[in-house]
N, C-alpha and C positions, 0 to 999 in steps of 0.2 A: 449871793445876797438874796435874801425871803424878801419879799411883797407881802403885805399883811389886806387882807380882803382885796383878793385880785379880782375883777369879774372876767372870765371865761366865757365866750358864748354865751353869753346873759346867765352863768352859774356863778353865784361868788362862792370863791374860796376863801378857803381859810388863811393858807402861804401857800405861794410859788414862789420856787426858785428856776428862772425861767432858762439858766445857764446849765444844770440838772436836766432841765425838764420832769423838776420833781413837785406835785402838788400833795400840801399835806392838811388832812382833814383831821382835825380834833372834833370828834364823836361822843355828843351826849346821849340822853335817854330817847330822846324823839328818833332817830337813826334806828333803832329797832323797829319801830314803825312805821319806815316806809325803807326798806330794803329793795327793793324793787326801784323804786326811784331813784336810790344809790345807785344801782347798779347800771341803771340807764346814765343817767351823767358820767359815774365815770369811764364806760362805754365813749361816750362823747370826747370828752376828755384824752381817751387814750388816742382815739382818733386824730387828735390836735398832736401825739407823740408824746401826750403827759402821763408820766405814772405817777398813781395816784398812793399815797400811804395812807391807811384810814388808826386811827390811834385814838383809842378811847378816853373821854373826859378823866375817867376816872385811873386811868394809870398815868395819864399827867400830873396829877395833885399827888398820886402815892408813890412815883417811881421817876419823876421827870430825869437823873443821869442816865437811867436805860432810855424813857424817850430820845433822848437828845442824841445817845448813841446809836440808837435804831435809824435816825433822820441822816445824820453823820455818814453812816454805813451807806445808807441806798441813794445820797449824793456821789459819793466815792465810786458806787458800783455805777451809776449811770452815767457819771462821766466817763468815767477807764472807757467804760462801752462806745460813748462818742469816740473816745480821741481813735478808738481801735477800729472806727468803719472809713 
């Protein structure tokens, strides 16, 4: 199950699914803008054991069956990886 604006460490996200440990960011135009401050959060973030999926505003509006598969996908993969340590 996704959380919709979870705050992390004083970061809100966009979803987490915290059974995954997967946090997923939909990425508008400002994200090009401070890249660096991405990369320190999700630094943080990973920290905490979350990986982070970052997916652009704009292939949500033009492609959301592959979003949805892409999220699908790196659920599946992070679980198998839980059940398998």
């Amino acid at each position: 199950m996704f959380i919709r604006q979870q705050i992390i460490d004083g970061f809100m996200v966009d979803f987490c699914c915290h059974a995954a440990g997967l946090v997923v960011e939909i990425d508008g135009d400002i994200h090009q803008q401070q890249v660096e401050y991405d990369k320190e959060r999700d630094r943080i973030l990973a920290a905490r054991g979350l990986r982070v999926l970052r997916i652009p505003n704009r292939e949500v509006l033009e492609n959301l069956p592959d979003v949805l598969n892409r999220i699908a996908t790196a659920c599946r993969s992070l679980v198998d990886a839980g059940e398998a340590e």
